[in-house]
Structures are given as structure tokens and as C-alpha cells.
N, C-alpha and C positions, 0 to 999 in steps of 0.2 A: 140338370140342364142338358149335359150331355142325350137321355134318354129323349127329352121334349125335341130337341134339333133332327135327331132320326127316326121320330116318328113324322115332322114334319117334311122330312125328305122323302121318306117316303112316300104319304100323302100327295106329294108335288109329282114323284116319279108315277104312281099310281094315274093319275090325271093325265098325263099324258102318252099316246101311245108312242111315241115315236122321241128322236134326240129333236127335231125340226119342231114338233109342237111342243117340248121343253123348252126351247130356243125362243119360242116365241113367247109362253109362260111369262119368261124370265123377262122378255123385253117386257111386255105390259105390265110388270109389275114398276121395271126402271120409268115408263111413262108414268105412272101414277105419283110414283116419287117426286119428279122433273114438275110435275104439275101443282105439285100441292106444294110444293119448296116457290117454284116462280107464283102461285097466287100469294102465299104468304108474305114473299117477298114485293109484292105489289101491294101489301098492306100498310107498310112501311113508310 
């Protein structure tokens, strides 16, 4: 588990050149969440 999370971080730091497009990464990913949690929650 531990190995799959640091390759994943990696991966993620890789993709990004900068902490500003990490920054942002991270936010698009919290929009996806935010979206898929409120559609689901509008199934309801």
C-alpha cells in the first residue's frame, strides 16, 4: 500500500512542473469530487 501511494505521488509530482500547477492539480481534482458527491446528491 504504502509503495502504490509513492508511486502515485510521484506520478502526480512528475505532472506537474511547478508547486502553482500542483496547486491546481489538487484543486481539480477537489472539483470533481464536489461534483460527483452534489450530482449524486441530487439523485436522491
Amino acid at each position: 500500500m504504502r509503495t502504490l501511494l509513492t508511486v502515485l505521488t510521484l506520478g502526480l509530482l512528475a505532472g506537474c512542473n511547478t508547486m502553482q500547477g500542483m496547486g491546481q492539480d489538487i484543486q481539480k481534482g477537489g472539483q470533481v469530487i464536489s461534483n460527483t458527491a452534489r450530482d449524486v446528491a441530487n439523485k436522491f
